[in-house]
Backbone as a chain_set.jsonl record, in Angstrom:
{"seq": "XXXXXXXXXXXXXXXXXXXXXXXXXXXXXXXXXXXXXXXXXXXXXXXXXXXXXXXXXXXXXXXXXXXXXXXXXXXXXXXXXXXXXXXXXXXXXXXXXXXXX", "coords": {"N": [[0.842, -1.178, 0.0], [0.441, 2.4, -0.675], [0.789, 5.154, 0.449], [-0.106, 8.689, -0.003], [1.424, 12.075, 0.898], [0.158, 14.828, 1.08], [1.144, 18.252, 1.011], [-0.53, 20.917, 1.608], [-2.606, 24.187, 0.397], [-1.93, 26.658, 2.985], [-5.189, 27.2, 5.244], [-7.114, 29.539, 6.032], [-8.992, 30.209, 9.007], [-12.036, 31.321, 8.899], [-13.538, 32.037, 11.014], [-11.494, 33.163, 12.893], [-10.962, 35.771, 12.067], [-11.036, 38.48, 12.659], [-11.91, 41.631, 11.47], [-12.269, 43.986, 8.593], [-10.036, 44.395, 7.223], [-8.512, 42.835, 7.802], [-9.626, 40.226, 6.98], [-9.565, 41.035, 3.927], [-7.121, 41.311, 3.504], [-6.953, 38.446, 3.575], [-8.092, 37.159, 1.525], [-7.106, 38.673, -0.675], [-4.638, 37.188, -0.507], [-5.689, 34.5, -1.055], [-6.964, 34.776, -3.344], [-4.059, 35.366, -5.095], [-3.213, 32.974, -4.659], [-4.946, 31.676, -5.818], [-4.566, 31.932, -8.634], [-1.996, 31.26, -9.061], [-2.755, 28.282, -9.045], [-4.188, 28.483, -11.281], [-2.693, 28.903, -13.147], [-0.789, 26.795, -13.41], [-2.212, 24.732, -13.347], [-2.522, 25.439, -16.473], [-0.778, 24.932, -17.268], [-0.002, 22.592, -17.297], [-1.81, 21.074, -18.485], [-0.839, 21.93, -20.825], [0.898, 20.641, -21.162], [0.388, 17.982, -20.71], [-1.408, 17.736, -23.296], [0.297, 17.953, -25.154], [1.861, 15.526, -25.14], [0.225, 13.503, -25.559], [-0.248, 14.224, -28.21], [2.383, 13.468, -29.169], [2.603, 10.898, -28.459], [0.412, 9.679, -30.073], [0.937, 10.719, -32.667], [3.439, 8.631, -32.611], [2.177, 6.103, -32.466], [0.473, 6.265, -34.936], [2.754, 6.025, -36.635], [3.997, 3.498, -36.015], [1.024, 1.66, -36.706], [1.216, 2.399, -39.466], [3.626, 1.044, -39.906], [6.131, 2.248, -40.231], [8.79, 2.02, -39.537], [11.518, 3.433, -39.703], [10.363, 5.95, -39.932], [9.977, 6.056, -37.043], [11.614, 5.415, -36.178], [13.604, 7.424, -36.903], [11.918, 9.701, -36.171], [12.385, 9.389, -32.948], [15.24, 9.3, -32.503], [14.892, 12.823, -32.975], [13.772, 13.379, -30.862], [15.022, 12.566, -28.996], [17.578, 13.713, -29.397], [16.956, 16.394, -28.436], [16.662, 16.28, -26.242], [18.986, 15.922, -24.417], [19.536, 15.194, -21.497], [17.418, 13.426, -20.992], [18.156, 11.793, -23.06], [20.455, 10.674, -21.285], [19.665, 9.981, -18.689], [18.457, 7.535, -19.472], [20.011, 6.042, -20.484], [22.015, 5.479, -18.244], [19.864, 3.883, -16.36], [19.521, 1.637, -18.151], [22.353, 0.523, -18.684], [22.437, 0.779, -15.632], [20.878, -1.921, -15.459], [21.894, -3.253, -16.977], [24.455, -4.436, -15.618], [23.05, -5.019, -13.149], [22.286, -7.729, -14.164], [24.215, -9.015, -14.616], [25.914, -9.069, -12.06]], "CA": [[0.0, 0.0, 0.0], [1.143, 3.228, -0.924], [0.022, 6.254, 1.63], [0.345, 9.74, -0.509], [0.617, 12.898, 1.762], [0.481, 16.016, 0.264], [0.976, 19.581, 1.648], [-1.639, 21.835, 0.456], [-1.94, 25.372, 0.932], [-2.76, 27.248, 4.123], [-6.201, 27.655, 5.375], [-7.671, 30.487, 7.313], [-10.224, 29.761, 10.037], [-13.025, 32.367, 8.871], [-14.096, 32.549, 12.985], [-10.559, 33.571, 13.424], [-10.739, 37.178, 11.074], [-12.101, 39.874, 13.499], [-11.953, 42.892, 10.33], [-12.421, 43.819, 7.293], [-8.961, 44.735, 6.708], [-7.869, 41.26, 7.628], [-10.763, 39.941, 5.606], [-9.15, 41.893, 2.746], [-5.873, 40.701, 3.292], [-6.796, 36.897, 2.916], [-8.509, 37.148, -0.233], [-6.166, 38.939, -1.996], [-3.902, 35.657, -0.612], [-6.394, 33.155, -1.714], [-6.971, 35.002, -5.371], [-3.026, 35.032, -5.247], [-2.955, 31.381, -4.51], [-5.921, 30.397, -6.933], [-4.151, 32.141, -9.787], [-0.813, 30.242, -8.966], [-2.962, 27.328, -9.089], [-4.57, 28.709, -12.404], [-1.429, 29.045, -14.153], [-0.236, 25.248, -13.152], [-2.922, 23.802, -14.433], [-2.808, 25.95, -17.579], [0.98, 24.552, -17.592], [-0.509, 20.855, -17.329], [-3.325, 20.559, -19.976], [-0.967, 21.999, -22.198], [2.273, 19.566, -21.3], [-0.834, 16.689, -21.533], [-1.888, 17.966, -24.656], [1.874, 17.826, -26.345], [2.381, 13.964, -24.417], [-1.292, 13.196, -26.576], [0.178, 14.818, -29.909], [3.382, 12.9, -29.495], [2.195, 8.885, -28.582], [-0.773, 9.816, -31.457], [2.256, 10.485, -33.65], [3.994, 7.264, -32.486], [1.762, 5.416, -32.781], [0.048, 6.247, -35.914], [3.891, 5.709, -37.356], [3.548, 2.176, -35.592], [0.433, 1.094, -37.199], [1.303, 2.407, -40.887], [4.631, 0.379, -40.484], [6.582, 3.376, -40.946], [9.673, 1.345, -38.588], [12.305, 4.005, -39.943], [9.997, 7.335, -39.728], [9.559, 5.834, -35.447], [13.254, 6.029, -35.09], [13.848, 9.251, -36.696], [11.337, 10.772, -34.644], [12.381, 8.939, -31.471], [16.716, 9.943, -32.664], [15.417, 13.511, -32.992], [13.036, 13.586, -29.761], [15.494, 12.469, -27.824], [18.718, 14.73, -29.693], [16.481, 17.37, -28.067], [16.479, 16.393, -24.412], [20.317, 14.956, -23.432], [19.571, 14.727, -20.11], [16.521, 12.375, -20.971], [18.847, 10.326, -23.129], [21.493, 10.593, -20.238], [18.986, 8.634, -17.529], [17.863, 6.358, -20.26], [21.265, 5.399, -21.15], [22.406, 4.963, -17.427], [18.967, 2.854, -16.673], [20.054, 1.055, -19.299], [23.444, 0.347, -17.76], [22.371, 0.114, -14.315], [19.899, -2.812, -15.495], [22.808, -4.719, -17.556], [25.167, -4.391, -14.111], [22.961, -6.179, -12.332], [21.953, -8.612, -14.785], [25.956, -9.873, -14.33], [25.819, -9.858, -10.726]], "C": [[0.886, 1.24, 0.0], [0.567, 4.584, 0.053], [1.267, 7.688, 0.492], [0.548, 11.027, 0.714], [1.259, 14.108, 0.651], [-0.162, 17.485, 1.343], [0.445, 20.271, 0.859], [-1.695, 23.341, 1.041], [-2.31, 25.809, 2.102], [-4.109, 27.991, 4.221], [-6.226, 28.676, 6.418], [-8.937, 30.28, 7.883], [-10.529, 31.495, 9.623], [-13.519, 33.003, 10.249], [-12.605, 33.339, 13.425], [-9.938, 35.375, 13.161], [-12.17, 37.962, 12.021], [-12.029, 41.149, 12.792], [-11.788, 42.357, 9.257], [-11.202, 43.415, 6.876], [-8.08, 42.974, 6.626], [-8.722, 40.019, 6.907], [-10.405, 40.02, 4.06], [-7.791, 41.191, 2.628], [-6.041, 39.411, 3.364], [-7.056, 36.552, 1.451], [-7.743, 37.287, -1.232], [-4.904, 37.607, -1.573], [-4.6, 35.003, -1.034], [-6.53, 33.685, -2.972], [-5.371, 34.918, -5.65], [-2.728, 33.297, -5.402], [-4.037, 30.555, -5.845], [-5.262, 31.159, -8.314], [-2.968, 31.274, -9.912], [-1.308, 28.836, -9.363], [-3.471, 26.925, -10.765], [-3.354, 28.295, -13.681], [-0.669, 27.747, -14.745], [-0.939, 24.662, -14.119], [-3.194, 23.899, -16.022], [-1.524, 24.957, -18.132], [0.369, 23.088, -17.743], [-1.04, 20.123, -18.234], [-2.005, 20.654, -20.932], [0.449, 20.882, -22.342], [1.527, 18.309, -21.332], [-0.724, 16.904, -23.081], [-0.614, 17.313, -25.903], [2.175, 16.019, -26.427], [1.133, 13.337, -25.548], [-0.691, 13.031, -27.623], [0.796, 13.444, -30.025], [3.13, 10.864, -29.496], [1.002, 8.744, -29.918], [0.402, 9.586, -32.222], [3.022, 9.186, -33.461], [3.164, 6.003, -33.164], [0.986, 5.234, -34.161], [1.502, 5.471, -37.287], [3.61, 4.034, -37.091], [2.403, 1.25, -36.421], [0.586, 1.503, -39.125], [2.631, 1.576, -40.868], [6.06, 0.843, -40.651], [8.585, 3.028, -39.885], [11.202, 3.157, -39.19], [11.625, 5.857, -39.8], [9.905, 6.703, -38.041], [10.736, 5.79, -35.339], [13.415, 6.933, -35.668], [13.509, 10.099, -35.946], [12.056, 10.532, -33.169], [13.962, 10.076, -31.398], [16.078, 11.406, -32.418], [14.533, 14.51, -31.583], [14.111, 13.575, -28.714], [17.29, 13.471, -27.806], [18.765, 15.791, -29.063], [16.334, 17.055, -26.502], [17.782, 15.592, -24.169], [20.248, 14.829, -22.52], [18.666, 13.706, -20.074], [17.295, 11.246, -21.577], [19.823, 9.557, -22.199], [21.113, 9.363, -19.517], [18.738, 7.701, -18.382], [18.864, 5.4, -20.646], [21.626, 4.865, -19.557], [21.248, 4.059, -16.581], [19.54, 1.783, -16.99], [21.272, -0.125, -19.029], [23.158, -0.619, -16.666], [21.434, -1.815, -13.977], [20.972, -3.905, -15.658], [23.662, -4.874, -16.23], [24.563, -5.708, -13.502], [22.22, -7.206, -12.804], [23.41, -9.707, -14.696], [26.002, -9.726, -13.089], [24.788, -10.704, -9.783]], "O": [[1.968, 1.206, 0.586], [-0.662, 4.515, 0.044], [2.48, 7.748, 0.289], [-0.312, 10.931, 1.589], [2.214, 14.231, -0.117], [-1.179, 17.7, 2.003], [0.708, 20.379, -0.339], [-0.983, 23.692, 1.982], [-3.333, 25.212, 2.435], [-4.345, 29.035, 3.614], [-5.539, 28.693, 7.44], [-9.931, 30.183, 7.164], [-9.829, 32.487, 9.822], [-13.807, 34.179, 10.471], [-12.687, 34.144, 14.352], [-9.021, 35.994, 13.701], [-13.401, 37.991, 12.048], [-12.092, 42.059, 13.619], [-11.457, 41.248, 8.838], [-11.047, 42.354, 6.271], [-7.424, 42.333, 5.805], [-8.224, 39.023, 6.381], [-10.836, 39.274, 3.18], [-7.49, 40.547, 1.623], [-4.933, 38.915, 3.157], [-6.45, 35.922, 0.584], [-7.563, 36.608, -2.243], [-4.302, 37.139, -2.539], [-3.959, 34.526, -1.971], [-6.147, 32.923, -3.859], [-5.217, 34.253, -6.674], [-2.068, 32.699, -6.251], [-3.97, 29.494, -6.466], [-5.784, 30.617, -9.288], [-2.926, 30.531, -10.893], [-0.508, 28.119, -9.965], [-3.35, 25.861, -11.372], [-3.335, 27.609, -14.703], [-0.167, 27.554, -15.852], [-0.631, 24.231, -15.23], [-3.752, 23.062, -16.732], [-1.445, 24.403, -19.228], [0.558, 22.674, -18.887], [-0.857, 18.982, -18.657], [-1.854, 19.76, -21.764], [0.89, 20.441, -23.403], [2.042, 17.444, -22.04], [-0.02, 16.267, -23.865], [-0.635, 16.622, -26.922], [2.567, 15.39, -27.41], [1.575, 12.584, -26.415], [-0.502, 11.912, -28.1], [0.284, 12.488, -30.609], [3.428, 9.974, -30.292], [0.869, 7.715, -30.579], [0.852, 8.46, -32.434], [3.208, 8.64, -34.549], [3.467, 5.233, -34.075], [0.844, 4.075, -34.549], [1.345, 4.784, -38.296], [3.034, 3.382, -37.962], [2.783, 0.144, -36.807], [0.0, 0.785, -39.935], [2.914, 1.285, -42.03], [6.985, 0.145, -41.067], [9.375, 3.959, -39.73], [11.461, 3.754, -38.145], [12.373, 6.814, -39.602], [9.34, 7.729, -37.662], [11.146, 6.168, -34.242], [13.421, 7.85, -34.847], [14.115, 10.936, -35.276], [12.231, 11.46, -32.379], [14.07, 11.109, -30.737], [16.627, 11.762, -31.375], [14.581, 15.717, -31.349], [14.156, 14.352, -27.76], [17.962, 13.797, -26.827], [19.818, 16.394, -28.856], [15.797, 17.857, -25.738], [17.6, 14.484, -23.664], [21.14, 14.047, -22.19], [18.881, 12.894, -19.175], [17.324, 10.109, -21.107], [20.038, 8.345, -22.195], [21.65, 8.256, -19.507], [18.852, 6.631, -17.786], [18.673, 4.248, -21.035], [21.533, 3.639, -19.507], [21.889, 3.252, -15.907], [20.044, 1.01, -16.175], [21.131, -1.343, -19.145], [23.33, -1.829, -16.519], [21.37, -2.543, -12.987], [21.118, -4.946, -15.018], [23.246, -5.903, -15.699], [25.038, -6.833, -13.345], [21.438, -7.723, -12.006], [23.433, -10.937, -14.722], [26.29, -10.872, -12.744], [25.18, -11.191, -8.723]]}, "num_chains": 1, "name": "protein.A"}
């Protein structure tokens, strides 16, 4: 079993705000905080959206056959992130290692 915990943001006890002014000053923290949250998720859909594009594209290469357009793409997907081929390569490694011991 896996137990997640996640820190979320700070609440304010509404019984605890005796003025406006401090009334005033949470809000504009919570519209601060729900735009931060706005922005994320704007950041999310659209790094989904690209992850969509790209396995669509795979896979469409995949079912036409296209074995030489699925490694070009993959060679020039991954030309573009060296640190992704980096872990993939030492993975890679770390797997054969302990396949010999």
């Amino acid at each position: 079993m896996t137990i997640h915990i996640t820190q979320g943001q700070t609440l304010i006890n509404p019984e605890a705000l005796s003025s406006v002014a401090e009334l005033r000053c949470e809000l504009r923290r919570a519209n601060a905080t729900v735009q931060q949250l706005l922005t994320k998720i704007a950041h999310y859909d659209e790094v989904g959206s690209q992850m969509v594009g790209a396995v669509n594209h795979l896979l469409t290469l995949h079912v036409q056959g296209n074995i030489t357009g699925l490694a070009e793409w993959l060679d020039e997907y991954l030309s573009e992130r060296p640190r992704v081929r980096e872990r993939i390569e030492e993975a890679i490694e770390s797997k054969n290692l302990r396949r010999m011991h």
